[in-house]
C-alpha positions as CSV (number, residue, x, y, z in Angstrom):
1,X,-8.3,20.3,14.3
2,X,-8.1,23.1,12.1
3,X,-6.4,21.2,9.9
4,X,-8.8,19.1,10.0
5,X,-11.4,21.2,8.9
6,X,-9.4,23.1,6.2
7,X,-9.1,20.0,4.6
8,X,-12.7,18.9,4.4
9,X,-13.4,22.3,3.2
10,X,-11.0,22.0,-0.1
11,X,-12.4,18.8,-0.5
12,X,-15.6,20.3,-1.4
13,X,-14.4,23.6,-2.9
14,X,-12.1,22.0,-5.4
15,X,-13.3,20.8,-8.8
16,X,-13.7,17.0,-9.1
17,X,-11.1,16.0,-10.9
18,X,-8.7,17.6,-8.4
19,X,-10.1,15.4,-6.1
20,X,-9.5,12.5,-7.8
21,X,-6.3,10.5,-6.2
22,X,-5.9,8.5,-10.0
23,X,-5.4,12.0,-10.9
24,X,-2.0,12.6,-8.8
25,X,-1.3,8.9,-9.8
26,X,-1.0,9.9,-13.6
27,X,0.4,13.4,-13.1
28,X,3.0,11.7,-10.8
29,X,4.7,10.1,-14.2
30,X,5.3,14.0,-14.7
31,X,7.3,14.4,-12.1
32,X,10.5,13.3,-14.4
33,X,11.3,16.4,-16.2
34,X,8.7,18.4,-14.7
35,X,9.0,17.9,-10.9
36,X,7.6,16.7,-7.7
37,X,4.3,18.2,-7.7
38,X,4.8,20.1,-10.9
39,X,7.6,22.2,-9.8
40,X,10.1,22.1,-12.7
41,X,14.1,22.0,-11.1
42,X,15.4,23.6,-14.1
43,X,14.6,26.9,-16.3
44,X,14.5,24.4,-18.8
45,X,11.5,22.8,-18.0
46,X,7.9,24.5,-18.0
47,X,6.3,24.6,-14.2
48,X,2.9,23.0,-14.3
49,X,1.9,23.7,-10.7
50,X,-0.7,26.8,-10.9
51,X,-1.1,26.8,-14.5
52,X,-4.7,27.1,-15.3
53,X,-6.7,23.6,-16.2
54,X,-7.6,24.7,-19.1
55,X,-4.8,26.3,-20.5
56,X,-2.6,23.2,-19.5
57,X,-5.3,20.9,-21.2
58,X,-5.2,23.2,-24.3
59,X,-1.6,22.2,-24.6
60,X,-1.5,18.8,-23.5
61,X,-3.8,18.0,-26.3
62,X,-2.2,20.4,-28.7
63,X,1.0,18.3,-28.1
64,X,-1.2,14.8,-28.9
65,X,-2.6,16.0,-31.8
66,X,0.3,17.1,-33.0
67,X,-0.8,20.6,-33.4
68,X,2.0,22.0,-30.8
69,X,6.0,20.8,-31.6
70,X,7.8,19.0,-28.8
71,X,10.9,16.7,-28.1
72,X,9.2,14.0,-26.3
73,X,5.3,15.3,-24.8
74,X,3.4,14.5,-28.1
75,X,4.5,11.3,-27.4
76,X,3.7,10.8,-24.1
77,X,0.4,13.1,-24.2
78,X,-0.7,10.2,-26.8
79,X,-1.2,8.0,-24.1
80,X,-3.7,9.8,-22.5
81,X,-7.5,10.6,-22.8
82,X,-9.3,13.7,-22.9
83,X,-11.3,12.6,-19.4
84,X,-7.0,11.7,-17.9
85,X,-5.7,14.7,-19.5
86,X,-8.5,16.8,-17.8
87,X,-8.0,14.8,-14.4
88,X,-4.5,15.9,-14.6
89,X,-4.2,19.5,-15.6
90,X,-7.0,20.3,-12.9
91,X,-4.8,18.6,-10.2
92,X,-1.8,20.6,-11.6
93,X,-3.9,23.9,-11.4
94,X,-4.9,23.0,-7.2
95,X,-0.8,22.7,-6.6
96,X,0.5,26.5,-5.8
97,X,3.2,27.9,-8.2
């Protein structure tokens, strides 16, 4: 029950796009280098779970406008659009570090 009812609170006290389930659907294509639920396996590897939404959305589009250097993310950050990049970075910023 309390369960329950911590859940249907965090429902309303987390922003919308953290609420969004397409949102875990995309950020789950991060889960490759960067780990289940943003927890990176490797020192390597930056940890997105915790990191602010707009700091991570800062640097997602840095990477697709090619304003920020990178291996592969400029690549893949092309893919995406403002409103998905958004989506995503505030679902990474509900997962704890």
């Amino acid at each position: 029950m309390k369960k329950t009812i911590l859940l249907a609170f965090a429902m309303f006290t987390l922003p919308a796009h953290a609420q969004d389930p397409t949102a875990r659907n995309m950020a789950a294509a991060c889960a490759i280098c960067h780990g289940t639920d943003g927890h990176a396996v490797t020192k390597d590897v930056t940890t997105l779970a915790g990191i602010p939404a707009d700091h991570l959305a800062k640097l997602l589009r840095d990477f697709r406008d090619g304003k920020r250097p990178a291996t592969v993310m400029h690549q893949i950050a092309k893919g995406y659009t403002d409103q998905q990049i958004d989506a995503m970075a505030a679902w990474f910023a509900t997962q704890k570090r």
